[in-house]
C-alpha positions in Angstrom: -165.0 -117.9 -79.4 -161.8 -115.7 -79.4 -158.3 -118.0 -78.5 -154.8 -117.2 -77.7 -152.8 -119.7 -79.3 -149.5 -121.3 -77.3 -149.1 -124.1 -79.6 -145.5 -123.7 -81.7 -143.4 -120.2 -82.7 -145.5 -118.3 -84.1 -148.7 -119.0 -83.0 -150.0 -115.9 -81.4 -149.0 -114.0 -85.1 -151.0 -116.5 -86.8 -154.0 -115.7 -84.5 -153.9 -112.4 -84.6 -153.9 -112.9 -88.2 -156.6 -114.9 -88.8 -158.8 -112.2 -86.6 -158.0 -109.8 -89.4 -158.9 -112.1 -92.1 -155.5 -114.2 -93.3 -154.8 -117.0 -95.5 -156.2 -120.7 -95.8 -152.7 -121.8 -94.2 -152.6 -119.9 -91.6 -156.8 -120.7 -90.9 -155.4 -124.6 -91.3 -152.7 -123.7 -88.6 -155.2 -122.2 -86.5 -157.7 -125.3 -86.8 -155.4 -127.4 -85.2 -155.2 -125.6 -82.0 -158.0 -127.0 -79.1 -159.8 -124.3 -78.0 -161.0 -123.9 -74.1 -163.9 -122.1 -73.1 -162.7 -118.7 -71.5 -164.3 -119.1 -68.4 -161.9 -121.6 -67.2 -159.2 -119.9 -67.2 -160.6 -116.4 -66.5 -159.1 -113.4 -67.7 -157.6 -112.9 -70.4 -159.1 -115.4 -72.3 -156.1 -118.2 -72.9 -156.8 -121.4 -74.8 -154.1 -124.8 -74.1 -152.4 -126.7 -77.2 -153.4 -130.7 -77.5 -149.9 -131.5 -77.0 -149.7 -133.6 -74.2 -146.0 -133.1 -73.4 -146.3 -129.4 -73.2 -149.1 -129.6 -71.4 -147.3 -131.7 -68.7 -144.6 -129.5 -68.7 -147.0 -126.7 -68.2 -148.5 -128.3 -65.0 -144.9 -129.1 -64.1 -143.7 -125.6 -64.3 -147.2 -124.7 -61.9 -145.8 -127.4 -59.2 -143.0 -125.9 -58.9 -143.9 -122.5 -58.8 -146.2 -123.8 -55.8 -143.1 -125.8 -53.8 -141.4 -122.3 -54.4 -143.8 -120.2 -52.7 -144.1 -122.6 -49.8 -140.5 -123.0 -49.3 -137.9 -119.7 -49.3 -134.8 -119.4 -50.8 -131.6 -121.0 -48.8 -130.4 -117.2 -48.9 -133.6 -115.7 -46.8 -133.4 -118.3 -43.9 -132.8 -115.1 -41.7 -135.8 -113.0 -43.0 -138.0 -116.1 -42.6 -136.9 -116.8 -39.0 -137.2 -113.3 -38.0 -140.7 -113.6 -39.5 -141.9 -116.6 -37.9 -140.7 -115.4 -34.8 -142.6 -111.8 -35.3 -145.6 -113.0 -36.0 -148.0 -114.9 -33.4 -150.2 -116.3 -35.8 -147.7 -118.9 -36.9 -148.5 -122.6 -37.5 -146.3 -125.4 -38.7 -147.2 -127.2 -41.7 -145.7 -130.4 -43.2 -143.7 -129.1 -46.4 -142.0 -126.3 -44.0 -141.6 -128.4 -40.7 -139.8 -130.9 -43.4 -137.7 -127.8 -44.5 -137.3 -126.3 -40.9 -136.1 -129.1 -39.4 -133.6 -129.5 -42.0 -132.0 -125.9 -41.7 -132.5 -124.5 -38.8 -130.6 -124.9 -35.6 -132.4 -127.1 -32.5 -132.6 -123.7 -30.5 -134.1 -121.6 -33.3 -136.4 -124.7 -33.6 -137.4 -125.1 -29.8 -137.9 -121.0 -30.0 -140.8 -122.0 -32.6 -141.9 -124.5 -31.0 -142.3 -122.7 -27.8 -144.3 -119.6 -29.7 -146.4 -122.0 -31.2 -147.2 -123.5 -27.8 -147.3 -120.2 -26.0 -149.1 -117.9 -28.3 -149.4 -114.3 -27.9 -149.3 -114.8 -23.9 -145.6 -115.5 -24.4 -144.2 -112.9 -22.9 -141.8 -110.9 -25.3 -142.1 -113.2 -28.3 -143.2 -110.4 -30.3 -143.8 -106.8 -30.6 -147.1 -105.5 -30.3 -147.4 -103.0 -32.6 -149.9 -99.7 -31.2 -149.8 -97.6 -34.6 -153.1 -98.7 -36.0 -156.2 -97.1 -37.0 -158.1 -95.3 -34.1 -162.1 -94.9 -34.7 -161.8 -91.6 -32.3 -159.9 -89.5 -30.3 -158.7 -90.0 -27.3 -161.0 -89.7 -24.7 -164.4 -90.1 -26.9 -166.8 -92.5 -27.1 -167.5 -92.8 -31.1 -169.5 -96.0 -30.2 -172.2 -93.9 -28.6 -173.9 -90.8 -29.8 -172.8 -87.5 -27.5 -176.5 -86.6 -27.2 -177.1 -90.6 -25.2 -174.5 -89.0 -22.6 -177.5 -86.5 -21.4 -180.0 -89.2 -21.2 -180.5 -91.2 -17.9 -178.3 -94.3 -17.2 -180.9 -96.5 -16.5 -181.9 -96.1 -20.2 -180.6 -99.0 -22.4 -176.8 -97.9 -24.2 -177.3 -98.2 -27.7 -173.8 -99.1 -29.5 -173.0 -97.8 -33.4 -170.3 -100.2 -33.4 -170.2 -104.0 -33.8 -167.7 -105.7 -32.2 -165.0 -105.2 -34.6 -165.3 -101.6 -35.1 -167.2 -101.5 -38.2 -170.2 -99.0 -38.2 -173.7 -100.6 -38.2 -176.3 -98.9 -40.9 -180.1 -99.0 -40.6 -179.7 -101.9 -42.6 -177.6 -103.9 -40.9 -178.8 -107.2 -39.0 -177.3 -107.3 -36.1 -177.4 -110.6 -33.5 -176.4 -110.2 -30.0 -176.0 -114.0 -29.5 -174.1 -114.2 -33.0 -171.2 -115.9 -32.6 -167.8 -113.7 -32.4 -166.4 -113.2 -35.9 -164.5 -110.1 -37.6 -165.4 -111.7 -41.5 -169.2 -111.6 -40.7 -171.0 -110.0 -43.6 -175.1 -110.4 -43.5 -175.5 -110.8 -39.6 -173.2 -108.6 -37.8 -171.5 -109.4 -33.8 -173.4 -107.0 -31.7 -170.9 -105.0 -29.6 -173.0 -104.8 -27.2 -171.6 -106.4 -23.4 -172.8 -110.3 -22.2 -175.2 -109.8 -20.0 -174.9 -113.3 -18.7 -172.3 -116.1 -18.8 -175.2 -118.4 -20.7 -174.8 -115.1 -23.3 -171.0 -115.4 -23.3 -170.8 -119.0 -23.6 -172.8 -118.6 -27.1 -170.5 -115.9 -28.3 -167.5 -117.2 -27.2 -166.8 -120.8 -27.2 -166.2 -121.2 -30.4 -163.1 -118.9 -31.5 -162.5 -117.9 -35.1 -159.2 -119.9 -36.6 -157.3 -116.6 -36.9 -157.6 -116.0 -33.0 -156.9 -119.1 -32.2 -153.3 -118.5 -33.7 -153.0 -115.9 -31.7 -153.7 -117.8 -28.3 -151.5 -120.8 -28.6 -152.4 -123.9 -27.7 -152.0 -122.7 -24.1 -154.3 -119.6 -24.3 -156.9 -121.5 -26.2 -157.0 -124.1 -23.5 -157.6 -121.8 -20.8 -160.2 -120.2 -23.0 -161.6 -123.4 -23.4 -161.7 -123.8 -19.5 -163.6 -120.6 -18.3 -166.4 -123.1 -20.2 -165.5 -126.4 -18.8 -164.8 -125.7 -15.4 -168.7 -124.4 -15.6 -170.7 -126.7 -17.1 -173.3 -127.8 -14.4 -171.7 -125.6 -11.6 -174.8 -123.7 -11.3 -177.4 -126.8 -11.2 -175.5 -130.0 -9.5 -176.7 -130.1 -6.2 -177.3 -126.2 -5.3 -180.0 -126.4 -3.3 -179.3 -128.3 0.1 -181.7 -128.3 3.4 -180.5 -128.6 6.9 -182.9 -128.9 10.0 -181.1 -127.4 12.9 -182.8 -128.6 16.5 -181.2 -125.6 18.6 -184.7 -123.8 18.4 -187.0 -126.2 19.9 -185.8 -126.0 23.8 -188.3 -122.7 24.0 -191.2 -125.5 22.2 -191.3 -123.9 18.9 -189.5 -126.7 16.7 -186.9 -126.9 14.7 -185.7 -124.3 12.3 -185.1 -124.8 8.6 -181.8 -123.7 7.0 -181.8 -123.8 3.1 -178.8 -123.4 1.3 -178.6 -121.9 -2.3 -175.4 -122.5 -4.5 -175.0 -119.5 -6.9 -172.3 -119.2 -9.9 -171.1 -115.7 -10.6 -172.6 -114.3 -13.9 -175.1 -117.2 -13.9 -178.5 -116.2 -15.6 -180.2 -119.5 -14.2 -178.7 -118.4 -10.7 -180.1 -115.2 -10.6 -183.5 -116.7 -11.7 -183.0 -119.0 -8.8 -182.3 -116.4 -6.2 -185.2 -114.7 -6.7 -187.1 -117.7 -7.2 -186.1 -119.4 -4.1 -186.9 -116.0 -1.8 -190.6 -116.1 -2.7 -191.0 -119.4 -2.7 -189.2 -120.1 0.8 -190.3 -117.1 2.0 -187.7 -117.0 4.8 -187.2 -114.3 7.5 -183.7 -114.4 7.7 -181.7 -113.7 4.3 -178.2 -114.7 4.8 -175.7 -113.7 1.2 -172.0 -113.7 0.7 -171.6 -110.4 1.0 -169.9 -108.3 3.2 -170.3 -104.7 4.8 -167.5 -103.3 2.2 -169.6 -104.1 -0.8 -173.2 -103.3 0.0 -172.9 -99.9 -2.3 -172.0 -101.8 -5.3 -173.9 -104.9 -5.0 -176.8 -103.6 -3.3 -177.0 -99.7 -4.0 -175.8 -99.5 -7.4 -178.5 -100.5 -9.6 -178.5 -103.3 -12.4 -179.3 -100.7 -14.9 -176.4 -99.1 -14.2 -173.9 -101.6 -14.1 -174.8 -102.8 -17.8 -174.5 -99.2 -19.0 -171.2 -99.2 -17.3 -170.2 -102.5 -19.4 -171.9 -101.2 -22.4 -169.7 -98.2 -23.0 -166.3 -99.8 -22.0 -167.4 -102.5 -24.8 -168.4 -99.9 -27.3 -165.2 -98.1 -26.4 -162.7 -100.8 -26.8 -164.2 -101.8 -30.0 -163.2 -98.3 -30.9 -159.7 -99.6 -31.1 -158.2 -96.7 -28.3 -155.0 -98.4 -28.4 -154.1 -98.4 -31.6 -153.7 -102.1 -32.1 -152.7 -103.1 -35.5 -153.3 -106.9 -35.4 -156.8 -107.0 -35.9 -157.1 -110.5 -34.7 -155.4 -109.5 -31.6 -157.9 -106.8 -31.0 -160.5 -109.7 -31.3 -158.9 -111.7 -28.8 -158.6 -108.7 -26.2 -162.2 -108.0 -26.8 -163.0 -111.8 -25.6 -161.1 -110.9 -22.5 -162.6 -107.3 -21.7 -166.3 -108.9 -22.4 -165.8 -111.7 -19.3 -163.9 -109.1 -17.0 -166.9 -106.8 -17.4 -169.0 -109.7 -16.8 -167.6 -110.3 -13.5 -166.7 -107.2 -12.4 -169.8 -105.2 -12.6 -172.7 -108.1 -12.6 -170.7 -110.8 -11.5 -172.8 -111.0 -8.0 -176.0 -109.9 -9.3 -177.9 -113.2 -7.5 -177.9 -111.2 -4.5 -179.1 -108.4 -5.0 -182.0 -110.1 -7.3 -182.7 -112.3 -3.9 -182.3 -108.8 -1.6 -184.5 -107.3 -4.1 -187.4 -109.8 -3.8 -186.7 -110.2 -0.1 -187.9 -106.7 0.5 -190.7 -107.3 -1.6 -192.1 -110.9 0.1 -193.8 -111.8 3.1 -192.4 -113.9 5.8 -193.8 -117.5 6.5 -194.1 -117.1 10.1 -195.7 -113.7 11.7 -195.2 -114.5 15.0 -191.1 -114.5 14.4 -188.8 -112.1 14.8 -188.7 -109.3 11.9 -186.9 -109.6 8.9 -183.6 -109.4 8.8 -180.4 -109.5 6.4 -177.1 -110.7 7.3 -173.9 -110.0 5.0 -172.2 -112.8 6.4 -168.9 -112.9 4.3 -165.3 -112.2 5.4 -164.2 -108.2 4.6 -163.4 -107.7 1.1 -160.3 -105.3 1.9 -159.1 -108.5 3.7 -159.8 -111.1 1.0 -157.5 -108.6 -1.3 -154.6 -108.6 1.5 -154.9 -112.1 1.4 -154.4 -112.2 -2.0 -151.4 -109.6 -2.5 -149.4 -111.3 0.5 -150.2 -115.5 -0.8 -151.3 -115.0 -4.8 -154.2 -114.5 -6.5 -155.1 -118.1 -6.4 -154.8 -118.3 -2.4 -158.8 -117.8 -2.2 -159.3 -120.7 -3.8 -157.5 -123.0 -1.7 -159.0 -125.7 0.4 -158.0 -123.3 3.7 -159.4 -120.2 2.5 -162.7 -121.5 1.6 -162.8 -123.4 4.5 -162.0 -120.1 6.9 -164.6 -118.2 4.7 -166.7 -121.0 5.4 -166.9 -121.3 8.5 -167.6 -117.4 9.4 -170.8 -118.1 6.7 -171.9 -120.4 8.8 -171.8 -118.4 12.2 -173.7 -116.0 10.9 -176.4 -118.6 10.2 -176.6 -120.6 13.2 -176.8 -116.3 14.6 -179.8 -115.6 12.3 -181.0 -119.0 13.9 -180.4 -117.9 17.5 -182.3 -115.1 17.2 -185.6 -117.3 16.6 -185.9 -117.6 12.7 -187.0 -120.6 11.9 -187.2 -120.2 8.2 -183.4 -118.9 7.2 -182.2 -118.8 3.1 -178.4 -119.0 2.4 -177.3 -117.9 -0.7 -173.8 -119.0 -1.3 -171.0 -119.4 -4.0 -171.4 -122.9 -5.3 -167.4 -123.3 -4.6 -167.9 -123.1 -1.0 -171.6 -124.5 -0.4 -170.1 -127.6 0.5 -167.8 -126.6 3.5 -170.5 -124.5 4.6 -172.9 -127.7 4.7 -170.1 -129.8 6.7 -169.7 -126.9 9.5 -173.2 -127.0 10.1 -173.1 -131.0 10.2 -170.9 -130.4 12.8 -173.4 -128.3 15.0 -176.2 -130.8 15.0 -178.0 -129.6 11.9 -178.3 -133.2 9.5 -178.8 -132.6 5.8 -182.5 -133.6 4.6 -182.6 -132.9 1.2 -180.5 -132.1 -1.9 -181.7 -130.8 -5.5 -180.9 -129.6 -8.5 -181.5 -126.2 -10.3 -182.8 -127.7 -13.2 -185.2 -130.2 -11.4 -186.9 -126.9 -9.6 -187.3 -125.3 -13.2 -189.2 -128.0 -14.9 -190.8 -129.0 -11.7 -189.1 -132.1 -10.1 -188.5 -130.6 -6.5 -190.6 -127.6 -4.6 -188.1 -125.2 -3.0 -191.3 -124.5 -0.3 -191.7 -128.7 0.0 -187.9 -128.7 1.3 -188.2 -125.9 3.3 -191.0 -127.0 4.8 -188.9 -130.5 5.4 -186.7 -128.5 7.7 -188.9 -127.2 9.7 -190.4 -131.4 10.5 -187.0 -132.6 11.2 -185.8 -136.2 10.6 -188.4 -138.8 10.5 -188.7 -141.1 13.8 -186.3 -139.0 15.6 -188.9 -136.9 18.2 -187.3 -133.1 19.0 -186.9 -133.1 22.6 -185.5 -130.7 24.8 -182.2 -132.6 25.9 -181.7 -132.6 22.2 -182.3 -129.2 21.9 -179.8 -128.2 24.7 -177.1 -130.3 23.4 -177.2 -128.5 19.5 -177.5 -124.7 21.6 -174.7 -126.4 23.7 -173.2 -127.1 20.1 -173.6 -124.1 18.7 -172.5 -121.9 21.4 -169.2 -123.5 21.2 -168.9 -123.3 17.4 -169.9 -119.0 17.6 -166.8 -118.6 19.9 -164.1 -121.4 19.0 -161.0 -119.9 17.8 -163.2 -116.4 17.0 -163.4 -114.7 20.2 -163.5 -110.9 19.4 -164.8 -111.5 15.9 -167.5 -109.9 14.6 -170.8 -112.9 13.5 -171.6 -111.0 10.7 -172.8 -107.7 9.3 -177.0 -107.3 10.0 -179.7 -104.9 9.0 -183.1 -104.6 9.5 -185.9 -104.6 7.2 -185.5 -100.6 7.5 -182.4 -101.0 7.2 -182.8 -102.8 3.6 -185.4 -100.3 2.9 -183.2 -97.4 3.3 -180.8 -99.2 0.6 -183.9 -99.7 -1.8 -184.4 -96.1 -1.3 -180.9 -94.8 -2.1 -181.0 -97.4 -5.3 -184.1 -95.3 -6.6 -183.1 -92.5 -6.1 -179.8 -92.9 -8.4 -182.5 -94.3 -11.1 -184.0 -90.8 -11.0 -181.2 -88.6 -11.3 -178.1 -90.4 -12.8 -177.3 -89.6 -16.1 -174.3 -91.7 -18.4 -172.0 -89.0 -18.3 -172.6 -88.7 -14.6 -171.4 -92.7 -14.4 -168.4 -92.6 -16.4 -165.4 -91.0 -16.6 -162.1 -91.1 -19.3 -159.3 -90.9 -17.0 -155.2 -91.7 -17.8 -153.9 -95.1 -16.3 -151.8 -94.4 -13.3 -147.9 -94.9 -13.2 -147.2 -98.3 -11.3 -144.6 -98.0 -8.8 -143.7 -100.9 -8.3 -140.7 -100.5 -6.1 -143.3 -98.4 -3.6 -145.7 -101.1 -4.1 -143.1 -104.3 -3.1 -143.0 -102.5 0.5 -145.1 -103.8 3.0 -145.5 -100.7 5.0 -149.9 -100.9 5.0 -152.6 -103.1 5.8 -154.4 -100.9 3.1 -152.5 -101.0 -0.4 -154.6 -97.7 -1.7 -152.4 -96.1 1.5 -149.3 -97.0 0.0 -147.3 -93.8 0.0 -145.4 -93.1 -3.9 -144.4 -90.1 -5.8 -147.1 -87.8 -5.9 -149.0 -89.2 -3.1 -149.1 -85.9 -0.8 -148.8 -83.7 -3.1 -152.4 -81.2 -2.2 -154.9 -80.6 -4.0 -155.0 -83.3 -6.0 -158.4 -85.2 -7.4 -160.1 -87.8 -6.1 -159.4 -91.4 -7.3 -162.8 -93.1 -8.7 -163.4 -96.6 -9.3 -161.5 -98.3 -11.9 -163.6 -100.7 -13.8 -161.8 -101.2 -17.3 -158.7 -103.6 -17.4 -156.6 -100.7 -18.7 -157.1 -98.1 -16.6 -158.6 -96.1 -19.4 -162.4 -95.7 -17.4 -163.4 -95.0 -14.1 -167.0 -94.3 -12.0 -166.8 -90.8 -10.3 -165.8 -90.3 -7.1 -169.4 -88.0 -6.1 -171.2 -91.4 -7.7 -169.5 -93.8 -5.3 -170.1 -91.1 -2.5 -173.7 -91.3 -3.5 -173.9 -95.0 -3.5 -171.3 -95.7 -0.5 -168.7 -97.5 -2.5 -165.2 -98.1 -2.5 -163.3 -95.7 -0.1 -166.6 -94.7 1.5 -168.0 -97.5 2.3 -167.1 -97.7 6.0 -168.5 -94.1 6.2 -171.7 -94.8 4.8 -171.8 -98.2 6.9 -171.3 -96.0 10.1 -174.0 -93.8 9.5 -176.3 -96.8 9.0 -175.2 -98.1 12.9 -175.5 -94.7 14.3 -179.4 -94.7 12.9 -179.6 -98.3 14.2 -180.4 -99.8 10.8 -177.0 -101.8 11.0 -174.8 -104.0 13.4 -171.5 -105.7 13.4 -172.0 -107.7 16.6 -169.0 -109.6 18.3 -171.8 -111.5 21.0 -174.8 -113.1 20.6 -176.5 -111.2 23.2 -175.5 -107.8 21.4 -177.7 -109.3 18.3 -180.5 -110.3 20.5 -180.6 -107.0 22.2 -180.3 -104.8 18.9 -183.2 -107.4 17.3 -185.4 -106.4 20.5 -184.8 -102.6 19.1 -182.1 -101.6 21.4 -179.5 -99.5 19.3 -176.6 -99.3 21.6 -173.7 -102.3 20.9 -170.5 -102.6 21.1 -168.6 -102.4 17.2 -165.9 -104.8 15.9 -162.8 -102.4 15.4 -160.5 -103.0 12.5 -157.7 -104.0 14.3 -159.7 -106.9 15.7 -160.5 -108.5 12.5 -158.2 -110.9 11.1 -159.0 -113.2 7.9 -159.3 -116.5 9.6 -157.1 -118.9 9.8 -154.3 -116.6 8.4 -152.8 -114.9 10.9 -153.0 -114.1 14.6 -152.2 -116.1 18.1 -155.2 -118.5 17.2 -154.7 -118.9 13.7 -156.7 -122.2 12.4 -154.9 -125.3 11.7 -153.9 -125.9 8.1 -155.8 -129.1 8.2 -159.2 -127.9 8.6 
């Protein structure tokens, strides 16, 4: 075995020495030394001397190389604050909080302490530096092969990117569920988009160490609460039957209203919707939609909304913005996957139930026909709402009690016009305001479920249903009583909401003429027809702090006459960077023309907007001619206006 020998002056002679062949003193010299096999001390080969004091004082002299790494020089306390304060991924340990709190100042030390509480949210703690490596161009796609942009959308996106930028082989294993991590080696991160909160929850919920450096103790909890806040919101109590006696004065009985509690980007949810339309089979389909969003949520086809999310994920992992910080990159990519999520299939439990509504039979064939009311407040107005009182004011007890209540009109309307079988499908945040306004008409609750006792078999959604339509047990339907809930409801459809439109209808041609339109975009739609690289707009802010339009897209700025100039599309990327085309939001009535495609469906009589009960009973008998709800009558409820709605509701 071949030695280094550190054991006196002149040691390492001797060796080399006695390698050549040298004499019996030196060999005796050499004898004395303790040789260590090499592979401890890796290379070169080095053996130790048996003297214990050197060897002491060789661990020693390690020690305090170790303290000197971990602690700076007195001379560098600048350099060392500039880069604590520089870099986000920061954490205090015990020999430098020791050191720290000995040298530095209490407002340098509160600064710290404030970064490491804050994280990379703290606005203007650090620098974030944009002069990293970009996988492409500007304006390209690397993530997806040009020749995928000829194929059809509705084809699945197929990503050459995992989700930190790295190039997947042929060989590669790649795991869509994997959880997120940039060091993964034998099963790569798919890039590929969440299709499903259940999908993000696996990839997401458990942060790599590095990222969570970068979000601070107060980013990591609100990371930690996107998952908290939904655990069980899409099972407790969803499903919730009412039997509403207003329909047995004419001697048909009572009618059955069944509410469904859906979470946005809910995979169980969606299987619920659909699951609760066949089974039910209802003949009025009530959903928390309204007449502004029927092109995106009910035109615009699921296929294409996950090649939508697919490419803005394969692009961002791309790195367009030259981030440096790879772990921030990470942590923006955590971000971009949930907006996408509940952007683009967010509300996909309604049109899974409008879907299988068009598909299913009604219970009763001696009802009226089918018919589907969008029964939500305006979305242009929600967004007001939101710009004038923040962008929490929709989740307010008064907002969800306004939106409520207008939900609830529209059903006790789809029950007026003699459906005795009517399916709510609701937000689960505001199923339980919605019960309590129709408590208040004269519809008692019957039953309550869970989501996860109709999966494994507990409860029947049909059983329930079918409760309704019975009523209460030893309490007879009579006529009086039957008066007294129309009496009821009569009052509840025009209290405080005179002039306001009950909701937005369509027939069952009506819905047909949607399924129609959503075909035909399967057909013809290719990727590069569905997405477009576009500049982020200048924000004027100054032009955007005056409150000179109902409509902020109206908003006049620089540039905002000038003639000739392109039409805005619809921005679905967090930076601006992506947009739909205009002709494809034409084609699927979205965004600004959605009121013109909404018109042309009243003008054929497929649609109404009624402000009177009799204006919906005529157009259900086939008449087409009603009066409209203008937009200067519609006010969000309970916000504005000589009637506004107590605060206390």
């Amino acid at each position: 075995m071949a030695t280094v020998a550190v054991a006196g002056r002149g040691a390492v002679a001797a060796a080399t020495r006695n390698a050549d062949g040298c004499s019996a003193g030196v060999r005796r010299r050499c004898s004395e030394l303790v040789r260590v096999p090499t592979h401890y001390l890796g290379s070169p080969q080095l053996s130790l001397a048996a003297s214990p004091p050197r060897l002491l004082l060789l661990l020693l002299l390690c020690v305090v190389v170790v303290l000197r790494w971990q602690l700076p020089h007195p001379l560098s306390q600048t350099a060392f604050a500039k880069s604590l304060l520089g870099s986000s991924s920061w954490r205090v340990d015990p020999l430098r909080k020791r050191w720290v709190t000995g040298k530095y100042s209490d407002l340098l030390i509160s600064k710290i302490r404030k970064h490491h509480q804050k994280g990379w949210l703290l606005q203007g703690s650090f620098k974030v530096e944009t002069n990293g490596l970009k996988l492409g161009e500007d304006g390209v796609n690397v993530a997806i092969d040009q020749k995928d942009l000829e194929k059809l959308a509705k084809e699945p996106v197929t990503l050459r990117l995992d989700s930190s930028g790295r190039t997947i082989l042929a060989t590669d294993k790649v795991e869509r569920n994997a959880a997120w991590s940039q060091r993964a080696t034998e099963i790569l991160p798919s890039a590929q988009v969440t299709l499903a909160f259940e999908e993000f929850r696996d990839r997401y919920e458990r942060l790599p160490k590095t990222h969570e450096k970068y979000l601070g103790q107060d980013g990591l909890l609100k990371h930690q609460s996107l998952f908290t806040k939904r655990n069980g919101k899409d099972d407790f109590r969803v499903v919730r039957t009412f039997s509403w006696p207003g329909g047995c004065a004419d001697g048909s009985g009572a009618t059955s209203i069944m509410l469904l509690g859906v979470m946005p980007g809910s995979a169980m949810s969606r299987r619920l919707a659909r699951r609760a339309v066949y089974e039910v089979e209802p003949s009025g389909l009530l959903v928390q939609l309204c007449r502004e969003r029927v092109g995106q949520h009910l035109v615009m086809p699921r296929e294409h909304a996950e090649a939508l999310a697919n490419y803005a994920r394969g692009y961002w992992a791309s790195n367009p913005l030259g981030w440096k910080l790879a772990a921030l990159h990470g942590v923006h990519s955590v971000v971009e996957d949930f907006e996408a999520l509940m952007t683009l299939m967010g509300d996909l439990a309604y049109s899974e139930a409008v879907e299988e509504f068009v598909q299913s039979d009604s219970y009763l064939t001696d009802g009226p026909p089918k018919t589907l009311c969008l029964g939500d407040i305006r979305n242009s107005r929600l967004r007001l709402l939101e710009l004038e009182k923040g962008r929490d004011a929709l989740k307010e007890v008064p907002a969800q009690k306004a939106r409520a209540k207008q939900l609830a009109r529209s059903l006790i309307a789809l029950a007026n016009m003699g459906h005795k079988v009517v399916l709510g499908i609701l937000d689960t945040d505001i199923i339980g305001h919605v019960g309590n306004w129709l408590e208040s008409v004269g519809a008692p609750l019957l039953a309550v479920a869970d989501a996860s006792d109709i999966e494994s078999g507990r409860e029947s959604l049909f059983g329930d249903s079918r409760l309704g339509l019975a009523g209460r047990k030893n309490e007879p339907l009579t006529p009086a009583k039957a008066e007294q809930a129309q009496s009821q409801a009569k009052r509840f459809l025009d209290m405080g909401l005179s002039g306001r439109p009950l909701g937005s209808f369509l027939s069952a041609e009506g819905v047909q003429s949607l399924m129609r339109r959503k075909q035909r975009l399967l057909q013809m739609t290719r990727l590069k027809d569905l997405v477009k690289h576009v500049e982020p707009e200048k924000e004027w802010k100054v032009a955007e702090e005056l409150w000179i339009s109902k409509n902020p897209a109206k908003i006049p700025g620089p540039q905002s006459r000038l003639p000739g100039a392109a039409k805005k599309g619809f921005k679905f990327s967090e930076r601006g960077y992506l947009e739909i085309p205009d002709h494809y939001l034409r084609d699927a009535g979205m965004e600004s023309h959605a009121d013109d495609f909404w018109q042309r469906m009243v003008a054929s009589g497929e649609a109404l907007e009624p402000v009177e009960e009799a204006e919906l009973a005529w157009w259900a008998a086939g008449g087409t001619e009603a009066s409209q709800a203008t937009d200067d009558s519609e006010e969000v409820p309970g916000f504005g206006g000589a009637d506004a709605w107590p605060d206390d509701w």
